[in-house]
N, C-alpha and C positions, 0 to 999 in steps of 0.2 A: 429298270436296271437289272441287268444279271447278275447275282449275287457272289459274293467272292469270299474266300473261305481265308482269314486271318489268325492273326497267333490272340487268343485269348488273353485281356488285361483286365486287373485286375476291377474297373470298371465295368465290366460285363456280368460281375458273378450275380447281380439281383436279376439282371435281363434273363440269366442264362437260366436258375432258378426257377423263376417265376416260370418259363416255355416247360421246362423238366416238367414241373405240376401240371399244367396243361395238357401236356403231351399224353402223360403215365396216367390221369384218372381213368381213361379204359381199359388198362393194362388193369388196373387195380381193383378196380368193380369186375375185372374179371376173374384175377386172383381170387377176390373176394365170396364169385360163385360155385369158384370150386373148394374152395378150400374153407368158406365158412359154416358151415354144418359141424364141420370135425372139431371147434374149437381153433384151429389152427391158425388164420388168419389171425384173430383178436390175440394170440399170443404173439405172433409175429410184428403186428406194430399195433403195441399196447396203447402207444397217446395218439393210434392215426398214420395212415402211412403217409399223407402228405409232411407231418412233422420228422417222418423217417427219410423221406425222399429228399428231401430239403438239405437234410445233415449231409445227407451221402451225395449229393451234387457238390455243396459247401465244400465237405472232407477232399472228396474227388479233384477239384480245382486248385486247390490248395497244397495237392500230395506230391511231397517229392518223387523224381520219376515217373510222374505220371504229364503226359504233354496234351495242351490241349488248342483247340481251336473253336473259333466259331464262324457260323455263317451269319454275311452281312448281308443286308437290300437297305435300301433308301429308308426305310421304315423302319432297320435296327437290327438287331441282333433276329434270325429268324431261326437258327439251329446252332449244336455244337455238337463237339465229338471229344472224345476224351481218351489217350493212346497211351500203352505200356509196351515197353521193348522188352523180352528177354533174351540179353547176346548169346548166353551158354545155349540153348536149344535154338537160337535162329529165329523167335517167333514172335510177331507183334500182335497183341491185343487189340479188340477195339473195346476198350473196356467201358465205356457211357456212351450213349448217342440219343440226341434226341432232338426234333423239329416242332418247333410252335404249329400248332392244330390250323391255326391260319394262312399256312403257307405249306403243310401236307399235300401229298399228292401235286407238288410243282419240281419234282428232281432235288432239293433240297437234299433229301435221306440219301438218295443217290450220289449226288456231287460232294458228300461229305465221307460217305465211304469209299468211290473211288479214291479221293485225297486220300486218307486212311491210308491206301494200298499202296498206292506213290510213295507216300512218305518211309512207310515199313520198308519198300524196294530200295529206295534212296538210303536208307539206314542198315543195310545189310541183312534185311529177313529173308529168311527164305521160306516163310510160312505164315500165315496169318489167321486169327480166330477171333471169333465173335459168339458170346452165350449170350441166348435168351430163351424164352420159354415155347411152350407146345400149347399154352391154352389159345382160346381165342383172338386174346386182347393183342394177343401177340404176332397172328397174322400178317399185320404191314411191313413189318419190320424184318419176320423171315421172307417175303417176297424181297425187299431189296437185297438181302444178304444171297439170295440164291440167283436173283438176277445180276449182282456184282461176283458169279463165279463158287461163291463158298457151295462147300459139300455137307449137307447137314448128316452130323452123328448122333443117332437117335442114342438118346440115356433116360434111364428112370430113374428120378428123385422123389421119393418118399417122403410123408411127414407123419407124426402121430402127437396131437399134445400128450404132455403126461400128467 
């Protein structure tokens, strides 16, 4: 079955959840490489970042204003994507996205961000953005964003514990 991209309910948040941790432990152990030396990481998610990750999907799905969907197959919940409009600037967000690790690399990240773009169009944006990082882990994720068009704008963000 080709999977089909639905309005997120509220039965989905453990499905959607549970893929978010899946998805982000390489993001994390990569965050983790660069950033743990400095102290900075273990300040950053002091009980764990899967208990951090967890809130901030939870928070995310739950936020007013905030719209979300997910990807189905036969098997469940296989991605989601999480969108923010803002009318005064024209410019839709992609603010969360993520694909369960066993259905990566099948168009999933793909067929969830073109929707994304559809729907910002449909909603009167005239602009669209997506942040994520420059380490490693972070790789797959700027390959769909630049294969769905986006222009990445390089920024430097600093940390220092104190």
């Amino acid at each position: 079955m080709r999977p089909i991209v639905r309005p997120f309910v509220a039965d989905d948040l453990e499905a959607v959840t549970a893929l978010s941790v899946r998805a982000w432990a390489p993001v994390f152990a990569s965050l983790e490489e660069v950033l743990g030396e400095s102290g900075v990481y273990a300040e950053m998610y002091p009980d764990g970042w899967r208990v951090e990750q967890e809130r901030a999907v939870r928070t995310t799905c739950r936020a007013d204003g905030t719209h979300v969907w997910v990807a189905e197959l036969d098997s469940g919940v296989a991605g989601f994507v999480a969108l923010r409009l803002d009318h005064e600037e024209r410019m839709g967000e992609v603010y969360m996205i993520a694909v369960d690790p066993a259905e990566q690399r099948n168009g999933i990240g793909s067929l969830l961000t073109s929707f994304a773009l559809k729907w910002f169009k449909d909603n009167g944006m005239a602009l669209a953005m997506v942040e994520t990082g420059g380490d490693p882990g972070h790789a797959p994720a700027r390959r769909t964003y630049e294969r769905a068009g986006f222009v990445r704008l390089p920024v430097a963000r600093y940390f220092t514990k104190l």
